[in-house]
C-alpha positions in Angstrom: -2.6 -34.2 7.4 -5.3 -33.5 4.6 -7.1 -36.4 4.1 -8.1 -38.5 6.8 -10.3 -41.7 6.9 -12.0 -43.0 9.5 -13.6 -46.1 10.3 -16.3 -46.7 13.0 -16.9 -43.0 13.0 -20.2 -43.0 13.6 -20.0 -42.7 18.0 -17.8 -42.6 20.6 -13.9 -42.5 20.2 -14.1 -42.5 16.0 -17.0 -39.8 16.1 -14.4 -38.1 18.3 -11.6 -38.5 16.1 -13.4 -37.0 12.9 -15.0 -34.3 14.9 -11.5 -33.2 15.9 -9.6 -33.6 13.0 -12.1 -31.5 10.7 -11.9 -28.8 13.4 -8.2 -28.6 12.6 -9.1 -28.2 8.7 -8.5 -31.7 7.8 -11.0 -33.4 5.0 -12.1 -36.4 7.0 -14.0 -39.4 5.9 -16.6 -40.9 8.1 -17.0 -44.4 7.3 -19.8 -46.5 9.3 -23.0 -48.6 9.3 -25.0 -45.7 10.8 -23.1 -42.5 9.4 -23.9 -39.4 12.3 -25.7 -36.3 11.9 -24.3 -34.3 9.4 -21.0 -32.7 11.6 -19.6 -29.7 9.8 -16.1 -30.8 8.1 -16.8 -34.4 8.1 -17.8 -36.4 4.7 -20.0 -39.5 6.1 -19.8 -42.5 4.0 -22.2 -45.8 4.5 -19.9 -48.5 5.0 -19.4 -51.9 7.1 -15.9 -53.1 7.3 -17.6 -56.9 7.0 -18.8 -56.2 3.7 -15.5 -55.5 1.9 -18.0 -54.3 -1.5 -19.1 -51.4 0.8 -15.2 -50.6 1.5 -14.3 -50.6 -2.1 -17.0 -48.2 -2.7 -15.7 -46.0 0.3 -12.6 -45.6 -1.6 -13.6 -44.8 -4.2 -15.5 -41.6 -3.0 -11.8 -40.2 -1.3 -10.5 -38.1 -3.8 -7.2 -38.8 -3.7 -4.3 -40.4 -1.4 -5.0 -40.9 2.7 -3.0 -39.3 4.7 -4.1 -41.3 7.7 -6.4 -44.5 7.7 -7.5 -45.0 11.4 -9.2 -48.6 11.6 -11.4 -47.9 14.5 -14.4 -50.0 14.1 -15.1 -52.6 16.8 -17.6 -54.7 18.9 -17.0 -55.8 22.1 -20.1 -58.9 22.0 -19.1 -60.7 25.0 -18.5 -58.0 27.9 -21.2 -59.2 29.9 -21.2 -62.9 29.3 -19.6 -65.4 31.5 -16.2 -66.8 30.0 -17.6 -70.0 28.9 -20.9 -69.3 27.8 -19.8 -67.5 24.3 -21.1 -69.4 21.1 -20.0 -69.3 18.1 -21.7 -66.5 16.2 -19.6 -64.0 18.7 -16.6 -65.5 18.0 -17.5 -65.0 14.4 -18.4 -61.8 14.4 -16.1 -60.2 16.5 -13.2 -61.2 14.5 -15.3 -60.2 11.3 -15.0 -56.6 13.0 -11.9 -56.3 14.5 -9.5 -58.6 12.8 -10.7 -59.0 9.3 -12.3 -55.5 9.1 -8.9 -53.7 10.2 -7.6 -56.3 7.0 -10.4 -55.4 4.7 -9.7 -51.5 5.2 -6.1 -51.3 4.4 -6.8 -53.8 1.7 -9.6 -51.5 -0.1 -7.3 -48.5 0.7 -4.2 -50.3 -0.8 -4.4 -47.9 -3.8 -4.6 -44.8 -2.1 -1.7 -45.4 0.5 1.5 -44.1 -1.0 4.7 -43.3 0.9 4.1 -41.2 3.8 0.7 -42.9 4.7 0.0 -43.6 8.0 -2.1 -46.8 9.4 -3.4 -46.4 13.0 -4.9 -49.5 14.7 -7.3 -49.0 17.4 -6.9 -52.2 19.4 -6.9 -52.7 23.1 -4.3 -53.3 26.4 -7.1 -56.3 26.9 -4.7 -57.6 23.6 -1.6 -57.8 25.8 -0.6 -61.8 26.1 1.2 -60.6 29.3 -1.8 -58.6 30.4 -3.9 -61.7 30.8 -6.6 -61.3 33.4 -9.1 -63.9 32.6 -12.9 -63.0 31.3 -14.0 -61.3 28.0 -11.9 -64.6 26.2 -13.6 -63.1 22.5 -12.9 -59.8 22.6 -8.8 -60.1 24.5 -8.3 -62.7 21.4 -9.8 -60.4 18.4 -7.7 -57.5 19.9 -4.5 -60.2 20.1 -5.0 -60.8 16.6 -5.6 -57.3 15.8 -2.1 -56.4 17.5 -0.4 -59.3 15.5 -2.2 -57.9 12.3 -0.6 -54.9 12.8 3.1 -55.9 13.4 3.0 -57.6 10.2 1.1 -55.2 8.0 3.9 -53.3 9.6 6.6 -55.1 7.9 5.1 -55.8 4.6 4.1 -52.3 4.0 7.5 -50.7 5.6 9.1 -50.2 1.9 6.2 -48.4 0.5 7.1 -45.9 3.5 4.0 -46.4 5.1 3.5 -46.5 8.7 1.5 -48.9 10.5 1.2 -48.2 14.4 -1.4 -50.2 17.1 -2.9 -48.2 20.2 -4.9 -49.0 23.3 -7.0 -45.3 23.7 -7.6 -45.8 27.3 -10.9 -46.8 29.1 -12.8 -44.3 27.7 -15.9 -43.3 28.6 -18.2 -44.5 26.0 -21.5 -47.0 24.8 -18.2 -49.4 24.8 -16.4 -48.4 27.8 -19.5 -47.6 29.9 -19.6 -45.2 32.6 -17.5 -46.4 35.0 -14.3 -45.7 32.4 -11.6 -43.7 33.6 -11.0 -40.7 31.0 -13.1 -38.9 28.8 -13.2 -38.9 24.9 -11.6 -35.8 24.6 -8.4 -36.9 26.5 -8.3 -40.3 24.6 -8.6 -38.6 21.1 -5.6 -35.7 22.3 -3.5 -38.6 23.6 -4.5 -40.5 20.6 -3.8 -37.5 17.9 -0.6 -37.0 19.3 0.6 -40.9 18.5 -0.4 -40.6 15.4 1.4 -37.4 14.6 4.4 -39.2 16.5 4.4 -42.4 13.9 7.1 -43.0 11.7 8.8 -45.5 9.6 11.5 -45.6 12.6 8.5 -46.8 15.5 6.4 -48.4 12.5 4.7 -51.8 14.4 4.5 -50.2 17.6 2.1 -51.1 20.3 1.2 -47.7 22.6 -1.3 -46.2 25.1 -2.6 -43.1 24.0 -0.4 -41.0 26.8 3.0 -42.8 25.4 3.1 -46.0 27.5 4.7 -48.9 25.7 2.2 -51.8 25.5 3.0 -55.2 26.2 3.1 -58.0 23.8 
């Protein structure tokens, strides 16, 4: 892949993701709020997937078309909150991030997608309808919606010949994850490379774990 973009690539499993891919040679672009330290390989561009101005802009800075647009920004506002005491502004916001965002990307993109093209979602198993466990009723919805998003960008996009797939990367130990997560960001982003290189139009609208597993609707 030569040009990759990244969204949210500022920290964590994104930062990971653009760190790794420009080690392989790739030209990645950084796209985020707070772009990093400068990391060699990686082009870091201001921008806020809420703000779909700053996304234009972004897209116009890649050269020329994406080989892979990885919509990886996210906010996880009410992870500590009891399930009835979320107000309105979290609601709001979350879905500004991770529904509209992941819509705002691809639409600012839309010019420099051509067959080929690849669309990774980074949503969550917390967006499983059969994985309902209660709690965190913002964020399991945004990533539902996310996970619906995708199936039907999925469709519309299928004959441009461009792939759309949706992944949970694990509990990974990040700002996000916290701690207590189960793997590391180096074996989400492996797990999560190799999905990516594993889309096609044939499994286009797929929902996966970054080791393979099938996700449930």
């Amino acid at each position: 892949m030569k040009n990759i973009v990244i969204t949210g690539a500022n920290r964590g499993i994104g930062l990971g993701l653009a760190q790794s891919y420009a080690a392989s040679g790739a030209s990645v672009f950084g796209l985020s709020r707070n772009p990093a330290d400068a990391t060699g390989g990686v082009e870091w561009i201001r921008a806020d997937v809420t703000k779909p101005e700053t996304l234009q802009a972004a897209a116009q800075i890649v050269p020329a078309q994406v080989d892979l647009l990885v919509c990886n920004a996210g906010v996880y506002l009410d992870r500590d909150a009891d399930a009835f005491s979320s107000h309105g502004s979290e609601w709001a916001d979350t879905f500004a991030v991770n529904v509209e965002g992941v819509f705002r990307t691809v639409q600012a993109f839309d010019a420099k997608l051509a067959p080929n093209t690849k669309i990774a979602i980074i949503s969550s198993q917390m967006g499983s309808s059969e994985r309902a466990h209660g709690q965190s009723y913002v964020y399991r919805a945004s990533k539902a919606a996310a996970v619906n998003l995708g199936r039907n960008l999925a469709v519309d996009l299928a004959p441009r010949g461009i792939s759309v797939g949706i992944y949970h990367p694990g509990w990974v130990r990040t700002e996000m994850g916290t701690d207590a997560a189960s793997i590391d960001v180096a074996t989400s982003v492996a797990g999560l490379r190799a999905r990516f290189t594993a889309l096609s139009p044939a499994t286009s609208g797929c929902f996966e774990g970054y080791d393979g597993s099938v996700m449930p609707f």
